[in-house]
DSSP file (Angstrom, degrees, kcal/mol; ACC not computed):
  #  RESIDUE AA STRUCTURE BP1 BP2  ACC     N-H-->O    O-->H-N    N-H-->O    O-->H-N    TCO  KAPPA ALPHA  PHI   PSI    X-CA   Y-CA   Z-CA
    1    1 A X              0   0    0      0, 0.0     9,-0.3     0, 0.0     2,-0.2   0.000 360.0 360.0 360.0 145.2  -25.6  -52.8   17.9
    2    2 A X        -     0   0    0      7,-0.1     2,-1.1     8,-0.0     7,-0.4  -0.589 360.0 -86.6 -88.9 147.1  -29.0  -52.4   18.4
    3    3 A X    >   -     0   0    0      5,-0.2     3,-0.7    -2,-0.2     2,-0.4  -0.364  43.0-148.3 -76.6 120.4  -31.1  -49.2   18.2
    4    4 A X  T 3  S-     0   0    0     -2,-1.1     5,-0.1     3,-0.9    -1,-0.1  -0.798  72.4 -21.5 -88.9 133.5  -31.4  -47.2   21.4
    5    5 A X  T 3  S-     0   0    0     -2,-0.4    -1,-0.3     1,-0.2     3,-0.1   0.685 130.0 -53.4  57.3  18.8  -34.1  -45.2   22.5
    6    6 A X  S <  S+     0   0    0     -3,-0.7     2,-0.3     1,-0.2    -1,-0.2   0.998 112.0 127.2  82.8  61.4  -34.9  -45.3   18.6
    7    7 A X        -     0   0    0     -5,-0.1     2,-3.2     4,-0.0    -3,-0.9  -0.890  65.1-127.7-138.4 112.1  -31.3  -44.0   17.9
    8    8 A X    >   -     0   0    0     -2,-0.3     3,-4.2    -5,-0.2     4,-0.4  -0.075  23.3-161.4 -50.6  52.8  -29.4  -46.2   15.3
    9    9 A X  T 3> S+     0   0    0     -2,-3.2     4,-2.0    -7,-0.4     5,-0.3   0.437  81.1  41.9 -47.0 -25.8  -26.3  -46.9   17.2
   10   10 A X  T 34 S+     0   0    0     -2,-0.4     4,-0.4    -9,-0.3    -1,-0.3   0.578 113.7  47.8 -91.6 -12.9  -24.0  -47.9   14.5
   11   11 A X  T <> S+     0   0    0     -3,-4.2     4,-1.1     2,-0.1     3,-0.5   0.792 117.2  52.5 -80.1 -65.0  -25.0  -45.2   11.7
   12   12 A X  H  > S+     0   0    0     -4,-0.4     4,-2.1     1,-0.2     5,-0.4   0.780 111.7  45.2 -32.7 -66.0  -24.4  -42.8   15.4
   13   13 A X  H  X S+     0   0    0     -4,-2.0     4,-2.5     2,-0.2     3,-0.4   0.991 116.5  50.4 -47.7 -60.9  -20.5  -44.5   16.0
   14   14 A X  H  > S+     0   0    0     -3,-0.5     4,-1.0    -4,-0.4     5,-0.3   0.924 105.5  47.6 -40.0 -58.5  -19.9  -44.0   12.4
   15   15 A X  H  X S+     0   0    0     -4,-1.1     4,-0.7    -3,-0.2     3,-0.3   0.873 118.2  38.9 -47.0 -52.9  -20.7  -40.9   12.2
   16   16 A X  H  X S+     0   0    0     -4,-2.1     4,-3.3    -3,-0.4    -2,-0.2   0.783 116.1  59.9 -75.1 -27.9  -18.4  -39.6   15.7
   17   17 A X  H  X S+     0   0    0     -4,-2.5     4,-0.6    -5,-0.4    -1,-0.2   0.618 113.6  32.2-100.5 -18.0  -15.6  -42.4   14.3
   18   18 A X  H  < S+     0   0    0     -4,-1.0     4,-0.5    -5,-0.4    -1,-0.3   0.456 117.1  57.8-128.3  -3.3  -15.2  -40.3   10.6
   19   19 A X  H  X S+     0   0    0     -4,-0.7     4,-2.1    -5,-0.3     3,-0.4   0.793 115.2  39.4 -89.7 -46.4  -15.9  -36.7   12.5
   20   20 A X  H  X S+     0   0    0     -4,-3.3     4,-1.6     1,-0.2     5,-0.4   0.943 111.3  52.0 -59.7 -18.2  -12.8  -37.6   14.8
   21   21 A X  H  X S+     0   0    0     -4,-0.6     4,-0.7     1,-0.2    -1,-0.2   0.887 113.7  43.3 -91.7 -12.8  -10.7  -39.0   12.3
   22   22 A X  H >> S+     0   0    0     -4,-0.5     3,-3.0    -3,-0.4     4,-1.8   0.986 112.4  59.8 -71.6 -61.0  -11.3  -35.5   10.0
   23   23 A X  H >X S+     0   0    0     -4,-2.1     4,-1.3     1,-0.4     3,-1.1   0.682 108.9  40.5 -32.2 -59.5  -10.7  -33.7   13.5
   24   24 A X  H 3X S+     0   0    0     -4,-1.6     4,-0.6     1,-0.3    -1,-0.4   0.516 109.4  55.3 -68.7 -17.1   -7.3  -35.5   13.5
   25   25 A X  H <X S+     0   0    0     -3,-3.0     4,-0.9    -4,-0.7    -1,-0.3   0.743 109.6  54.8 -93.9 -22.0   -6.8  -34.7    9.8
   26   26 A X  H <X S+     0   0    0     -4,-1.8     4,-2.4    -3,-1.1     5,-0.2   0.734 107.2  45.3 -51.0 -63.8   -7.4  -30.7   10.9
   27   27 A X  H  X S+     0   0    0     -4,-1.3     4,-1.2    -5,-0.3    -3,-0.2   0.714 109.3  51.0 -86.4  11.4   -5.0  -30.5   13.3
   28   28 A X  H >X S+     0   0    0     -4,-0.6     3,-0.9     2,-0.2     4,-0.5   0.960 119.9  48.8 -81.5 -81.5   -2.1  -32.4   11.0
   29   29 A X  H 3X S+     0   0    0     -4,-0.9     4,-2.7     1,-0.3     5,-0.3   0.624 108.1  46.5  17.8 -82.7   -3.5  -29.4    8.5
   30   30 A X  H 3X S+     0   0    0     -4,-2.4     4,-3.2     1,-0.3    -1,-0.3   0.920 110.7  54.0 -49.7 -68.9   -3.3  -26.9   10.9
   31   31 A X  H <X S+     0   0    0     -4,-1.2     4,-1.8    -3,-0.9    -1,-0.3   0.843 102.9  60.0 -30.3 -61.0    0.4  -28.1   11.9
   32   32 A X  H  < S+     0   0    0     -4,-0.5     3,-0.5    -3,-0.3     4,-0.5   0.910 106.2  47.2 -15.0 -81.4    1.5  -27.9    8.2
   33   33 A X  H  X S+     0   0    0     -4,-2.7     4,-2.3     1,-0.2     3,-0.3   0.792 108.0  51.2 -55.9 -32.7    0.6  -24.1    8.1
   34   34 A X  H  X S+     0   0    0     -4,-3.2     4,-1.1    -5,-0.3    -1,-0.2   0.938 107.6  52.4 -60.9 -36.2    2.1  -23.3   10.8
   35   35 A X  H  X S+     0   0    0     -4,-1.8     4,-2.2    -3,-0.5    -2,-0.2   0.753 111.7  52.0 -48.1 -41.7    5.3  -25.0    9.6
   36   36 A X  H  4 S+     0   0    0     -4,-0.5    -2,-0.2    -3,-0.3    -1,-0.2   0.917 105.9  51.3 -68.2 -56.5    4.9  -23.1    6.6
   37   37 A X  H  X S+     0   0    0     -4,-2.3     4,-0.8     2,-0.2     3,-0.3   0.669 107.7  53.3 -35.1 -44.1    4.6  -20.0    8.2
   38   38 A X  H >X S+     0   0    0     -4,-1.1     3,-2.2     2,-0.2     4,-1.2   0.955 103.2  55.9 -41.8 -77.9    7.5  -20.5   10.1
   39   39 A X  H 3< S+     0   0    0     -4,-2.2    -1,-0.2     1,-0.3    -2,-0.2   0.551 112.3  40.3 -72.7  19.4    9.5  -21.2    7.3
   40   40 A X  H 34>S+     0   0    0     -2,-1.0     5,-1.5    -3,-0.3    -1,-0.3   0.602 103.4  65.6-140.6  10.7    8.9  -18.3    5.7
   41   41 A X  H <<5S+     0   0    0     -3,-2.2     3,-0.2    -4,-0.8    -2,-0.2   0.437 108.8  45.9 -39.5 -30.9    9.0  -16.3    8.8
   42   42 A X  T  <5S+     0   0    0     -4,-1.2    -3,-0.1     1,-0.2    -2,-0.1   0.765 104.2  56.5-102.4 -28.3   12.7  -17.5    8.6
   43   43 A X  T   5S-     0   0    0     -5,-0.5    -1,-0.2     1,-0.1    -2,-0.1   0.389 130.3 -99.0 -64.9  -4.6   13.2  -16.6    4.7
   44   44 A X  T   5S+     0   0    0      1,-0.2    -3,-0.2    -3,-0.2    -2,-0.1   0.194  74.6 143.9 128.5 -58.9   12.0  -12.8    6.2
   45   45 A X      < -     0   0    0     -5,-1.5     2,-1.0     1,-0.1    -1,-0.2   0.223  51.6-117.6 -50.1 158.9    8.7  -12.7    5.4
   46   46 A X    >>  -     0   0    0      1,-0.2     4,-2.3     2,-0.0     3,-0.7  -0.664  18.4-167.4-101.3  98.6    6.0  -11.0    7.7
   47   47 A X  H 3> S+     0   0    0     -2,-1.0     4,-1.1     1,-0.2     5,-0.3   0.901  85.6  59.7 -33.5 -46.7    3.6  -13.3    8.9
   48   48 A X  H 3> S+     0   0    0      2,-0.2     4,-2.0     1,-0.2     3,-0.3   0.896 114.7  41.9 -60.8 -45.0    1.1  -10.8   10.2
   49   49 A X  H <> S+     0   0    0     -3,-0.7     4,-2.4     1,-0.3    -1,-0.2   0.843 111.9  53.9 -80.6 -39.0    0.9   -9.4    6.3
   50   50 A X  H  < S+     0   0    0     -4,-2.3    -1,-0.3     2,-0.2    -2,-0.2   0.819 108.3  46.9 -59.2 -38.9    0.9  -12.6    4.8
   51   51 A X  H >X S+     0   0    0     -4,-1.1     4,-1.2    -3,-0.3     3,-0.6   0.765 109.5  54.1-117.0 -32.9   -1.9  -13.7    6.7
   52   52 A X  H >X S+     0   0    0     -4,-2.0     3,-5.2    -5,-0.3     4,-0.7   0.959 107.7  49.7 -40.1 -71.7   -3.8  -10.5    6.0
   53   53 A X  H 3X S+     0   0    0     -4,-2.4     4,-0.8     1,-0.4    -2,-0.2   0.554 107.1  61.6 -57.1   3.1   -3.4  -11.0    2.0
   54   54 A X  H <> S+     0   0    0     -3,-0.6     4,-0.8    -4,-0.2    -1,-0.4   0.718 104.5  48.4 -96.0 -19.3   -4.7  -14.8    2.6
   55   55 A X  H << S+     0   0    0     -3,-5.2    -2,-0.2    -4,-1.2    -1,-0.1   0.748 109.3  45.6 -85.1 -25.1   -7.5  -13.4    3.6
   56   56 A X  H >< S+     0   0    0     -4,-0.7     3,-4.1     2,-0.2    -2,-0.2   0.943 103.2  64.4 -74.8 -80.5   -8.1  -10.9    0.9
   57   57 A X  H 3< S+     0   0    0     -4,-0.8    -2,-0.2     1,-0.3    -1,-0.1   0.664 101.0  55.7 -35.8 -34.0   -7.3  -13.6   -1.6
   58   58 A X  T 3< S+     0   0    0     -4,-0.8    -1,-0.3    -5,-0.1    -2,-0.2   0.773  92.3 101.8 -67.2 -12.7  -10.7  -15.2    0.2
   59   59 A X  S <  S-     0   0    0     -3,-4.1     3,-0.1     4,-0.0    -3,-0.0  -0.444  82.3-124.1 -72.0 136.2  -12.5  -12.0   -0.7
   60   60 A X        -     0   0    0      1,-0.1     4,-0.1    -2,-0.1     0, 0.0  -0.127  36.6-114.4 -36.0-171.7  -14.8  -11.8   -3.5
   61   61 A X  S >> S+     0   0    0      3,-0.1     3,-1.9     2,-0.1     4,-1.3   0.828 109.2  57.5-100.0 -83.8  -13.2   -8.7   -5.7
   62   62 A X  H >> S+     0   0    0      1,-0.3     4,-3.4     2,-0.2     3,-0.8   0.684 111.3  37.1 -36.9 -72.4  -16.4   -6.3   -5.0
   63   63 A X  H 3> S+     0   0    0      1,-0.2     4,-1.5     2,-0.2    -1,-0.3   0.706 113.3  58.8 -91.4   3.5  -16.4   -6.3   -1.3
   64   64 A X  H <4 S+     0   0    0     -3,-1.9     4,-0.3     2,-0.1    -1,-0.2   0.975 114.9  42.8 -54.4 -46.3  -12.3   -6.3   -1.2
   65   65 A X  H XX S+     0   0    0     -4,-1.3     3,-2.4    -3,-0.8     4,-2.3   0.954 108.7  50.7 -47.9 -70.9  -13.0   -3.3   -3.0
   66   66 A X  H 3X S+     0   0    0     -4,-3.4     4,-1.9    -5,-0.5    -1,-0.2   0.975 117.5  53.4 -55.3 -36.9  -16.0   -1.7   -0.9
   67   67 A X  H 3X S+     0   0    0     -4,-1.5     4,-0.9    -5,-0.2    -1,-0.3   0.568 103.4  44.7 -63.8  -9.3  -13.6   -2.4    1.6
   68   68 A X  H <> S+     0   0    0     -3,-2.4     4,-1.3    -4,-0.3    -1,-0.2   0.743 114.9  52.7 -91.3 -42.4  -10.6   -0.8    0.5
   69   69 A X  H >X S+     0   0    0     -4,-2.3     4,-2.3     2,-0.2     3,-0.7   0.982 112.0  42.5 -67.3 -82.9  -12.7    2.0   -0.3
   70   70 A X  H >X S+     0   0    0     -4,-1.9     4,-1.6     2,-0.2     3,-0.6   0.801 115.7  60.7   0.6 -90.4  -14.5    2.1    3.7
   71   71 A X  H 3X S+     0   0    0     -4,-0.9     4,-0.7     1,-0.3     3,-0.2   0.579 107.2  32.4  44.7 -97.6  -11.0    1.6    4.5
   72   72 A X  H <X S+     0   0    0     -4,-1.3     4,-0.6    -3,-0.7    -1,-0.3   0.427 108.9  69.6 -95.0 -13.8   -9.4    4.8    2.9
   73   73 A X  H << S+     0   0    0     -4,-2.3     3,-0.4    -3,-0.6    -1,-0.3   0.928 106.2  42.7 -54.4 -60.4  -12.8    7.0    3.8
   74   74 A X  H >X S+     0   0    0     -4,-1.6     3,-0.7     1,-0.2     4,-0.6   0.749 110.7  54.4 -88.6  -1.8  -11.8    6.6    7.7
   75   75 A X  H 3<>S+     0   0    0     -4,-0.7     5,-4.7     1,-0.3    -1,-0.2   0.783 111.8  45.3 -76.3 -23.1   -8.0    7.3    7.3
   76   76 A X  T 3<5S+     0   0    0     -4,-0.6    -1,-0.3    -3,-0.4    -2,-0.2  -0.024 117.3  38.5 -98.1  31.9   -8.7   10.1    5.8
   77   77 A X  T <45S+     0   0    0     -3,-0.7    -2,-0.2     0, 0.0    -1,-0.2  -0.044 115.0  57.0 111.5 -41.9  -11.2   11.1    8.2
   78   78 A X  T  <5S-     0   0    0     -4,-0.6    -2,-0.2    -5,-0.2    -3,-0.1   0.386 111.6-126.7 -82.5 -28.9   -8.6    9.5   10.5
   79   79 A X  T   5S+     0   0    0      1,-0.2     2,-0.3    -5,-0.0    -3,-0.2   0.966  71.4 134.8  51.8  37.5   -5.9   12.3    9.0
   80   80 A X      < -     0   0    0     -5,-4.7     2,-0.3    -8,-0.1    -1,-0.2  -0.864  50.9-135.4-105.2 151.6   -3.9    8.8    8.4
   81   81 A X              0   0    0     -2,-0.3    -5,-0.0    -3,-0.1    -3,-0.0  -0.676 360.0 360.0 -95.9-177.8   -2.2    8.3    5.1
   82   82 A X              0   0    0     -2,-0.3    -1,-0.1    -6,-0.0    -6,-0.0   0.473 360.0 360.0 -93.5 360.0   -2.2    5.4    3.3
């Protein structure tokens, strides 16, 4: 292919052709975890809590912390325990 309108057409196909094929490599991904989830949905577990602590596990340590902190400022504020 030739360039149109000064646009490279084959780096451009390349480019769309290895962003779908990741796309497709996302949702197989995606499928996995859910699979996973499920099966330890069936073992018991709580999803809903599980999916929190994967998300602290993303935290740095400091603002899990400043958060925790935040946190336990409005529950008590809140009159909730912890």
């Amino acid at each position: 292919m030739a360039d149109v309108g000064g646009v490279a057409a084959d780096r451009l196909k390349t480019f769309i052709e290895r962003i779908e094929r990741l796309e497709e490599e996302k949702k197989a991904l995606a499928d996995d975890v859910r699979e996973v989830f499920s099966e330890a949905k069936g073992s018991g577990f709580d999803i809903k809590v599980m999916r929190h602590i994967i998300r602290l596990r993303k935290m740095d340590t400091a603002d899990r912390r400043e958060q925790d902190e935040i946190m336990a400022v409005y529950m008590r504020a809140l009159e909730m325990e912890l």
